[in-house]
Every structure is written in structure tokens, then in C-alpha cells.
C-alpha positions, 0 to 999 in steps of 0.5 A: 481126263475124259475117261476120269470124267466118265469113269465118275459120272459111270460109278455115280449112276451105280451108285444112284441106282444101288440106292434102295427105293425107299430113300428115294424120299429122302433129300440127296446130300452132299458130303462135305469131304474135307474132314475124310480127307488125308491119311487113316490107318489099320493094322491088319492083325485086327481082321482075321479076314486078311489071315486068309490072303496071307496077310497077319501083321502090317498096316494098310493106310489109306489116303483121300487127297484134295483133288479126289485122287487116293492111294492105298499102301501097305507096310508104306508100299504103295498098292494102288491108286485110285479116284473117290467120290462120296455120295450122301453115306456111300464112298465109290472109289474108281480104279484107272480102268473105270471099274468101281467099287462101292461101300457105305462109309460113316465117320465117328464123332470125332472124326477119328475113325472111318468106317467102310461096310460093303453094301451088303453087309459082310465086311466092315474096315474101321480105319483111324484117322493118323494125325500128322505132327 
């Protein structure tokens, strides 16, 4: 627990220091995570990107939980497990061994689909929003 704890408090001093000079103005936020939590989805054939690590079908589905803790699968294999945490428009997702990962996040209107973009601009996820019946 201390190590998560650390590991949280380490990825958010990266990402307040990642944060451009010029939104220093700007008031922080908090996010309200609630509507970004549960299960989103993307199929990989919509990403010419995956082609190269050899993946051309398949789904990878990523879940945010309530307690900060998400998983990604692929195919509903499980691929990894990690924290998260959002912070005014980034998402940081921390692995087991403290490293972070950050990415600037949006949700559309509906609230249907998250969309994650490295922060410098060169790759862009649209996962979608699964709905559970």
C-alpha cells in the first residue's frame, strides 16, 4: 500500500510538472471520474498502428474500477493491471512497479467515447463506452 501510495503521489508530480507553463493561470480541476469508470473497448483492425506488433483483429478492453485499479485484456485475456488517476484533462496509469504512463484524455458528449492522446501528439485511442445489459 505504501508503494501505491508513492507511486501516486511520483506519477502526479509528473504530471504537474508536464503541464505547460502557460496553464499555470488556469484554476486545477478535479475530474469527477465516475462517468469514465467501467468497461471501453477498441477493436484493433480500426488502428493500422497495432499491424506493426502484429496485431490485425481482436478487441483490447480496458476497465477503470472504483477503487483506481484498471485492467487491460485483449481477446478477454488479461494483459495488464494497473493504477489510474485523472488529473484536470491527463489520465496517468501507474504499473505495479511505480513506472507511469501519461496521456491526455477527453470523453465525448455522450459520454460514449474516451479518447486518450500522447502528450506529444502522435497517437490517439477512441475507446467506446460498452454498455453493460
Amino acid at each position: 500500500m505504501k508503494t501505491r501510495i508513492l507511486s501516486l503521489v511520483l506519477a502526479l508530480a509528473l504530471v504537474l510538472c508536464a503541464v505547460p507553463l502557460a496553464c499555470a493561470e488556469e484554476t486545477a480541476t478535479v475530474v469527477d471520474v465516475t462517468p469514465l469508470l467501467g468497461r471501453w473497448s477498441l477493436n484493433v483492425a480500426d488502428y493500422p498502428a497495432f499491424a506493426e506488433e502484429g496485431l490485425t483483429q481482436g478487441t483490447i478492453t480496458m476497465e477503470l474500477k472504483e477503487d483506481g485499479t484498471g485492467c487491460t485484456y485483449f481477446e478477454g485475456m488479461m494483459t495488464s493491471s494497473y493504477g489510474f488517476m485523472f488529473y484536470m484533462n491527463y489520465y496517468v496509469a501507474i504499473t505495479p512497479d511505480g513506472e507511469a504512463e501519461s496521456s491526455i484524455f477527453s470523453l465525448s458528449e455522450d459520454g460514449l467515447t474516451l479518447t486518450l492522446t500522447d502528450l506529444k501528439g502522435e497517437w490517439e485511442l477512441a475507446y467506446h463506452k460498452v454498455i453493460e445489459e
